[in-house]
C-alpha positions in Angstrom: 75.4 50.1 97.2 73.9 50.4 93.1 75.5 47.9 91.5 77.1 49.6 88.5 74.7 49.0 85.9 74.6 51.4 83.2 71.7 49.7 81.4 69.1 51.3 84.2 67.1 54.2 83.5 67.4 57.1 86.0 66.6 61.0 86.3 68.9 62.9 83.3 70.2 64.8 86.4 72.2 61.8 88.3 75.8 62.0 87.0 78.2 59.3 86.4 79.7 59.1 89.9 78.8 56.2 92.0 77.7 58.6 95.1 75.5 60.5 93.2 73.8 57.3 91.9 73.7 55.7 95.3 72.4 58.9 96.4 69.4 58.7 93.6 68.8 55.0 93.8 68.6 54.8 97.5 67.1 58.3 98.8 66.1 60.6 96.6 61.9 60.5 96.6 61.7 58.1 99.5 59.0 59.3 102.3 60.4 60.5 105.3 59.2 59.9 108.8 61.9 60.5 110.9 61.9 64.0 112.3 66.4 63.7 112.5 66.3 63.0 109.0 64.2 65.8 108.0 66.3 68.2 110.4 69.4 66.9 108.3 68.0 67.3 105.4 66.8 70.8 106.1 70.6 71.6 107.1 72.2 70.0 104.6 69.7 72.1 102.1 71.0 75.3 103.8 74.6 74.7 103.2 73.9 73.2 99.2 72.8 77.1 98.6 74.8 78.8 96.1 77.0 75.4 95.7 76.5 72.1 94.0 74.8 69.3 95.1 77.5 67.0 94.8 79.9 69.3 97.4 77.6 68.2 99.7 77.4 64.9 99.4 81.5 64.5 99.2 80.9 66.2 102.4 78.2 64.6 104.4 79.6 62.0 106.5 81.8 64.5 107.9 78.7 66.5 108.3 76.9 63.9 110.4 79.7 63.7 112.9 80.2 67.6 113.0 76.7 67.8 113.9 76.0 65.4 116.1 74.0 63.1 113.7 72.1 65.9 112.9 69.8 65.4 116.8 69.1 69.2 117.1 68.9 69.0 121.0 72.3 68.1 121.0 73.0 71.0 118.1 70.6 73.6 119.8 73.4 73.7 122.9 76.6 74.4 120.5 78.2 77.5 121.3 80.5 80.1 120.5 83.7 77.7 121.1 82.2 74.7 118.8 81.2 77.4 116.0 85.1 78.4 116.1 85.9 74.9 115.8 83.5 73.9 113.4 85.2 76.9 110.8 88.6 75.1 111.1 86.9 71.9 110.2 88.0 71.6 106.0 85.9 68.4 105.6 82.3 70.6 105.9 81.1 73.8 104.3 83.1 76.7 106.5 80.4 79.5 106.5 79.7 81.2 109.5 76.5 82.1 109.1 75.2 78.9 107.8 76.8 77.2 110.9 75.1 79.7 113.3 71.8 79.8 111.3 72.3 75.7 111.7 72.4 76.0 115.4 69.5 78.6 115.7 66.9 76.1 113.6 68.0 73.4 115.5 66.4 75.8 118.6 63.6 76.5 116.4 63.3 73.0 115.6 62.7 71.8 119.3 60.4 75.1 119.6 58.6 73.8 117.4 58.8 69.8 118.5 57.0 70.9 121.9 53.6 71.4 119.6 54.0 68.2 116.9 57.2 66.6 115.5 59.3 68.2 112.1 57.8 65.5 110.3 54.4 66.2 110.6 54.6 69.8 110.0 56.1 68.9 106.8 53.9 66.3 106.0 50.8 68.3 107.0 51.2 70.7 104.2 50.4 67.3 101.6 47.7 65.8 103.6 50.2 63.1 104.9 50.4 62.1 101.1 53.2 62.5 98.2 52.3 64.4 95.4 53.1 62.3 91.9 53.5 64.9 89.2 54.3 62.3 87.0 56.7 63.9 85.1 58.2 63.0 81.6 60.1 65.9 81.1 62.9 67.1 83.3 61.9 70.9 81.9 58.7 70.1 83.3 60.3 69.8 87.1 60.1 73.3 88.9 63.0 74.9 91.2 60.6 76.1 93.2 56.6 76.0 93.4 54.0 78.1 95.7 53.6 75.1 98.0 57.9 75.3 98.7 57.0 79.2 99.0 54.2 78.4 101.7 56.2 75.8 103.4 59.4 78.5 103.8 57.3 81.2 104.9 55.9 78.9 107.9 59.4 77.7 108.8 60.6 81.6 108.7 58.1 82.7 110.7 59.1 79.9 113.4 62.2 81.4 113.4 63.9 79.5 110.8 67.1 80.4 108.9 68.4 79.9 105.3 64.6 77.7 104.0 63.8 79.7 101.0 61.5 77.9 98.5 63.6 76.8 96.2 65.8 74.9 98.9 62.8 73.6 100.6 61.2 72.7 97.5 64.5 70.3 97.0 63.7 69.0 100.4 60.6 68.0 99.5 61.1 66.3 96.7 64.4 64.4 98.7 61.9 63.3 101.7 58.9 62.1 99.7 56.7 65.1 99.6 56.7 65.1 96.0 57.5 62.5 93.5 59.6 63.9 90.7 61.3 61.0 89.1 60.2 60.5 86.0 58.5 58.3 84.8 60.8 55.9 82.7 63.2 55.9 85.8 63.4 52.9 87.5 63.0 54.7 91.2 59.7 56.1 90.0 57.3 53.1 90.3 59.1 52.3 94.2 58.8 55.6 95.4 55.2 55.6 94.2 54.5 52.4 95.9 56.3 53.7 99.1 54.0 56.7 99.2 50.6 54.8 98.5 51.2 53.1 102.2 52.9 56.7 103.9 51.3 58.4 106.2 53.3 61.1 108.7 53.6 61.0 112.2 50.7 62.6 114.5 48.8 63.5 110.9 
């Protein structure tokens, strides 16, 4: 866990709460390989929508044993019965249609898994590389860019549910796509030596 260290310099957007700080210290910008992580991610970016970020975290242990850990085969075969079950459930977000729309990309996930793994497709979209905007300004950091808009037009078209570009965009900045620390944050230079050595899956 951070140690509580007020002196350090983060991102202007990480609040005062310790999981929020744990959250930036220890995730946020590091590349991704693991194609369960990005499927979680890619979930947990569909229920964030229209709610803050920090509901979600509060939430996301229970979240990971709701679904599984987040392994889409084993999401791709809920049904009807588990849907019901999962709307009684207080300790996630209860929308129905972000539950079902969870369960159909976890079937487009392992349609798409027969061809190259979730990571890849991601990472193919960078070249297998982060992108370092070097950014000084958090004005200067987009909600949504026409890379995120490419990337959520691919996953729609694959059948995917609830990946518009300003979610995915916050996906790729979570996973490592993009480096958007800034700067004078003291994540920025790790995540940046991180990426120099990343390189995706089957790239």
């Amino acid at each position: 866990m951070t140690n509580m260290e007020d002196t350090l310099s983060r991102c202007p957007w990480v609040g005062k709460q310790q999981i929020y700080r744990d959250y930036h210290d220890e995730e946020w910008g590091v590349p991704v390989a693991d194609d369960r992580v990005f499927f979680k991610k890619l979930v947990l970016e569909g229920f964030q929508a229209g709610l803050s970020w920090i509901t979600i975290l509060n939430k996301r242990e229970r979240f990971v044993q709701c679904f599984e850990g987040f392994d889409p085969r084993k999401v791709a075969r809920f049904g009807p019965e588990k849907v019901h079950e999962l709307m009684q459930d207080r300790g996630i977000v209860r929308n129905r249609k972000k539950i079902e729309a969870t369960i159909s990309n976890a079937r487009a996930c392992l349609e798409l898994m027969e061809t190259q793994s979730l990571a890849a497709f991601f990472w193919d979209f960078v070249d297998g590389q982060t992108i370092d905007n070097r950014v000084k300004d958090i004005k200067d950091i987009p909600a949504r860019t026409e890379l995120s808009e490419k990337i959520s037009k691919a996953l729609k078209q694959r059948g995917f549910r609830f990946c518009g570009p300003v979610g995915i965009y916050s996906l790729m900045q979570s996973a490592g796509l993009v480096n958007d620390h800034l700067v004078d944050c003291h994540r920025y230079e790790v995540c940046r030596g991180l990426a120099g050595n990343f390189r995706a899956p089957d790239a």
